[in-house]
C-alpha positions as CSV (number, residue, x, y, z in Angstrom):
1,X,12.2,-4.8,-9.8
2,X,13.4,-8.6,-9.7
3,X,13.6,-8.1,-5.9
4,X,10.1,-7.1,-6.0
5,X,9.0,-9.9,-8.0
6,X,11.3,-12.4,-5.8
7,X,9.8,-11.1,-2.3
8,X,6.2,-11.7,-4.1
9,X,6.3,-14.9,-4.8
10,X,7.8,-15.6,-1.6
11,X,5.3,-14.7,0.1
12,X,2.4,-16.2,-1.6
13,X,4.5,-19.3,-1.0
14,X,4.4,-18.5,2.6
15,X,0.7,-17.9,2.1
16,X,0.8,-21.7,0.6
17,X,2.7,-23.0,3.6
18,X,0.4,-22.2,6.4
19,X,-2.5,-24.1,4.6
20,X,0.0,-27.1,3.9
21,X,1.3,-27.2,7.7
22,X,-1.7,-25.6,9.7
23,X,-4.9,-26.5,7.3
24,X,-7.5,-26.5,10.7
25,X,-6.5,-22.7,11.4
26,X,-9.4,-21.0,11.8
27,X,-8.8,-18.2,9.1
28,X,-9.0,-21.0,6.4
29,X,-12.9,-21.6,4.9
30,X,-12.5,-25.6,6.3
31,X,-14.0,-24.4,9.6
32,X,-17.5,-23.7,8.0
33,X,-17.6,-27.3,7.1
34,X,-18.9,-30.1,9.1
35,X,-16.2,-31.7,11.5
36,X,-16.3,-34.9,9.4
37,X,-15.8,-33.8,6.4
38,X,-12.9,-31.2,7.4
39,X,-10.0,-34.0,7.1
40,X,-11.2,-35.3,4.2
41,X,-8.9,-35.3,1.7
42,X,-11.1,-34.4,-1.2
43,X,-11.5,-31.6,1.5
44,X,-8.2,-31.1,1.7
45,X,-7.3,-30.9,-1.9
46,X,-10.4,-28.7,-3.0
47,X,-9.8,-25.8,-0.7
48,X,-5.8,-25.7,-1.3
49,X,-6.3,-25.6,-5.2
50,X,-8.8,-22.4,-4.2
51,X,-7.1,-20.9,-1.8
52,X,-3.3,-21.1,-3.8
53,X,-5.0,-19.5,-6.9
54,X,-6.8,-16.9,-4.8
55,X,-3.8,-15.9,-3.3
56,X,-1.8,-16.4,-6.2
57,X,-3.8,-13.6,-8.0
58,X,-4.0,-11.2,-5.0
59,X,0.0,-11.1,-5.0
60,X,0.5,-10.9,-8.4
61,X,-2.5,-7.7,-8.8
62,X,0.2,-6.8,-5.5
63,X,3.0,-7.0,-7.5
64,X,1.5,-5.2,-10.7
65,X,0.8,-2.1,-8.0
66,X,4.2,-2.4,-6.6
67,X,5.7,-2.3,-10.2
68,X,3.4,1.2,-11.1
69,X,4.9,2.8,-8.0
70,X,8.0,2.1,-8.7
71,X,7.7,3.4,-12.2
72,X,5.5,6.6,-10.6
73,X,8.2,6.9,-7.9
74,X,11.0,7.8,-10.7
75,X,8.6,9.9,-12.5
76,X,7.0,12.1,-10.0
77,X,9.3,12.5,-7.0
78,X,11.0,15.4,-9.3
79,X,8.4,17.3,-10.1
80,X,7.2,17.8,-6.3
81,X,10.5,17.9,-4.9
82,X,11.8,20.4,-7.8
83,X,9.6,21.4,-10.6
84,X,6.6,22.3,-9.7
85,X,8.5,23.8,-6.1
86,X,7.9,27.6,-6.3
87,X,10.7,28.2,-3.1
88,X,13.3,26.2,-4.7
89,X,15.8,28.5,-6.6
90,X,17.3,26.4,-9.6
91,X,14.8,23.9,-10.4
92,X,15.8,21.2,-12.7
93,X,12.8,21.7,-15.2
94,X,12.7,24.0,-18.5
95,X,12.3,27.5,-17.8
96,X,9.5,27.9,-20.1
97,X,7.5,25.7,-17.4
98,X,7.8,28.4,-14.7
99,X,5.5,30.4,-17.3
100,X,1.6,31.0,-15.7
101,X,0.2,29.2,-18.2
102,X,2.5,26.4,-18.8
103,X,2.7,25.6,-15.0
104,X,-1.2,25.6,-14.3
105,X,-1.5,23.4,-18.0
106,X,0.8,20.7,-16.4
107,X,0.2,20.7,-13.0
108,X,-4.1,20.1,-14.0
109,X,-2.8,17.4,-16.1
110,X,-0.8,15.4,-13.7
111,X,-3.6,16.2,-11.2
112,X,-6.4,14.4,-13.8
113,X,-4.0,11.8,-14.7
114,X,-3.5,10.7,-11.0
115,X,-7.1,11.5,-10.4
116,X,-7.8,9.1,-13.2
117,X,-5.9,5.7,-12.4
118,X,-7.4,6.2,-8.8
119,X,-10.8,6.4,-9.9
120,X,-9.4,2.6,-11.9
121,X,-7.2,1.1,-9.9
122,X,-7.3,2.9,-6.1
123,X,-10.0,0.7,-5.4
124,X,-7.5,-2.5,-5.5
125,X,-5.4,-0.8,-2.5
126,X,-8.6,-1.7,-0.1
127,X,-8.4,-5.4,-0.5
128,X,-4.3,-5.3,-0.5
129,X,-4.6,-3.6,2.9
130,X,-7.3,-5.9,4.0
131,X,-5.0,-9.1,3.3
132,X,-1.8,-8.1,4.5
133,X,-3.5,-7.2,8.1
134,X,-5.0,-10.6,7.6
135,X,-1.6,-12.0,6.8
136,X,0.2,-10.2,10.2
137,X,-2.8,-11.5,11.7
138,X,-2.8,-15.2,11.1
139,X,1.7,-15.1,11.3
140,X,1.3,-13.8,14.9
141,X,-0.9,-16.2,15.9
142,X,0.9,-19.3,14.4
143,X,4.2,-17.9,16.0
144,X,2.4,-17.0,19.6
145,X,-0.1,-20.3,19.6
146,X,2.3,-22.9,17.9
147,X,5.7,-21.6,18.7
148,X,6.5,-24.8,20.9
149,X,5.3,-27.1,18.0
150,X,7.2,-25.5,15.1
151,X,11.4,-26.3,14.5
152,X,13.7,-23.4,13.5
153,X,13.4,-23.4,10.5
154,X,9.9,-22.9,10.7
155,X,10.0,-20.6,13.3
156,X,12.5,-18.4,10.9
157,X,10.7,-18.5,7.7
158,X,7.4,-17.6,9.1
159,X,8.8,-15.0,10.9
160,X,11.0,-13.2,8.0
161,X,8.0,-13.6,5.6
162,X,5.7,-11.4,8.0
163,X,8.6,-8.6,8.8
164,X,9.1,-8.4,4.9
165,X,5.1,-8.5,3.4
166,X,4.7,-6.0,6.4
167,X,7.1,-3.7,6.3
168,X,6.7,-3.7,2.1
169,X,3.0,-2.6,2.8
170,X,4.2,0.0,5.1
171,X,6.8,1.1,2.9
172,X,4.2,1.5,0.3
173,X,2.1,3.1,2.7
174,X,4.6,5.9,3.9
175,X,5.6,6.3,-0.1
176,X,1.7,7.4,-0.5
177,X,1.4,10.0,2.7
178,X,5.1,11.2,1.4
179,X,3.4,12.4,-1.7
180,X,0.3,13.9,0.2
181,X,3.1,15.5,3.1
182,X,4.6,16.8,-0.5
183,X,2.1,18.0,-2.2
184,X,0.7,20.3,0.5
185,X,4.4,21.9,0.3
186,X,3.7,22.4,-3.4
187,X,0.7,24.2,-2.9
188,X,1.8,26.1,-0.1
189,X,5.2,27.3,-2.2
190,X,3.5,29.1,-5.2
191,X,3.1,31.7,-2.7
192,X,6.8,31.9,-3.5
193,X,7.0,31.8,-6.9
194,X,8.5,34.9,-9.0
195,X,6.0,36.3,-11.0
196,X,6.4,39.7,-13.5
197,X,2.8,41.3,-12.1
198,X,-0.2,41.2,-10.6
199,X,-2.1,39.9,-12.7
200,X,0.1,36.7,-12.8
201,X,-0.2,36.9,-9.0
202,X,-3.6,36.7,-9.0
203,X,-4.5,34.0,-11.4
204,X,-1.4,32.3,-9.7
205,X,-3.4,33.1,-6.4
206,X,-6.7,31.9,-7.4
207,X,-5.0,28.9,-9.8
208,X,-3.8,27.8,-6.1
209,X,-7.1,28.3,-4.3
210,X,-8.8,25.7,-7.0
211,X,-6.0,22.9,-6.3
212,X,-6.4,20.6,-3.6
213,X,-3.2,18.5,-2.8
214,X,-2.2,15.1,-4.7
215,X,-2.7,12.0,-2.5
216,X,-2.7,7.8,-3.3
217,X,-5.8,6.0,-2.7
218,X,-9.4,5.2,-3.8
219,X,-11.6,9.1,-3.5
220,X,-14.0,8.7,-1.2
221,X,-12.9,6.1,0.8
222,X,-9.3,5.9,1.4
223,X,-6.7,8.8,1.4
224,X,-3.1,7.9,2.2
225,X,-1.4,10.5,4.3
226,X,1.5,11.0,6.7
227,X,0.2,8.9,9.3
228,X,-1.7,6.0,7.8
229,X,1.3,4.1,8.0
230,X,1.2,4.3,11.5
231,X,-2.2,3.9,12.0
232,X,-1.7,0.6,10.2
233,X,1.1,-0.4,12.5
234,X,-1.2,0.5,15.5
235,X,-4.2,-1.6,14.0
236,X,-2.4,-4.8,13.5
237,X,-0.9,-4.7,16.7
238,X,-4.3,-4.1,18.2
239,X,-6.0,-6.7,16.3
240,X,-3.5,-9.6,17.7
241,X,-4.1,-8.7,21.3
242,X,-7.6,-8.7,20.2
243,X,-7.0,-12.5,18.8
244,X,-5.0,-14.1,22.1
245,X,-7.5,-12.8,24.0
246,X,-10.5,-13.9,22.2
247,X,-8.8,-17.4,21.9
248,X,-8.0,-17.4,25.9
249,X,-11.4,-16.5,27.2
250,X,-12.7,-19.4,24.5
């Protein structure tokens, strides 16, 4: 948790540090401005104040996110790694909640409860995802474009802060298609599950039918799985061939 909180502040002070060191960057709102009042240093001063805060609050609502999925981490990798398993042998859970009625009961609660914080707070992972591209973005083209003007230090703190922000986000990512890879093994392991008739079959059956497996995101719009992580990866990467080459042929 306090490395969480540590590497968070970090990087909105990396955030902070481009403006202070690079403020004509085209990423920064100074380029809609008319060229003589860009270097201004009412300018100057206006746009920093806005753009620390703004930042400011987007890591922190990325640190209150982190925090909840830690927290969800502890409390839910058991039950779709073990309790709610129907191929593994000794689960760790009560045996009262390998009962029919107990099992569906909990399972349809944890599914509404996840259902809804995503419905209240997925919608806060589109704007997360959308600023730490922007963030690889604008750290590969200071490092490409101003690596001769930059000292070591430089050079090593810019570079650190974008392998940590990203690989957090991708962590976070492959946490999110880890529950979805998991959930679809749930689902798929009732099939397994010892039950004393038919009848318990058969609700178990349709019970199974009516589920549709756990995932992180916002419904609708984004759905974490196995290989959004990597389609991440792929789309940053992308996007800064996209940038060198729309800054060369300029």
């Amino acid at each position: 948790m306090y490395t969480s909180i540590a590497a968070t502040f970090t990087a909105w002070f990396g955030s902070a540090w481009i403006y202070l060191v690079f403020p004509s960057l085209p990423i920064f709102p100074t380029v809609l401005l008319p060229p003589c009042a860009r270097d201004t240093p009412v300018v100057y001063i206006f746009v920093g104040v806005w753009y620390f805060r703004s930042v400011l609050v987007i890591w922190l609502v990325f640190l209150f996110l982190l925090s909840v999925a830690l927290v969800f981490t502890f409390c839910f990798s058991p039950m779709i790694t073990s309790d709610f398993r129907g191929d593994v042998t000794r689960p760790k859970c009560s045996p009262e909640l390998r009962e029919p009625s107990n099992f569906t009961r909990t399972y349809r609660t944890i599914e509404i409860l996840l259902s809804l914080i995503l419905e209240n707070f997925g919608y806060i992972l589109l704007p997360i995802q959308a600023l730490v591209g922007q963030y690889g973005l604008v750290c590969n083209y200071v490092i490409i474009m101003q690596w001769d003007q930059m000292g070591v230090a430089s050079k090593a703190f810019l570079i650190s802060q974008m392998i940590m922000i990203q690989a957090a986000w991708v962590l976070c990512l492959t946490f999110g298609g880890w529950i979805n890879f998991n959930s679809v093994k749930v689902l798929k392991s009732w099939k397994c599950l010892k039950l004393s008739g038919k009848e318990e079959a058969k609700y178990m059956s349709k019970f199974r039918k009516s589920c549709r497996p756990l995932y992180i995101g916002y419904p609708g719009v984004l759905k974490i799985r196995k290989v959004t992580a990597l389609k991440y990866f792929q789309g940053v990467t992308r996007g800064t061939f996209r940038m060198l080459l729309a800054v060369k042929n300029a």
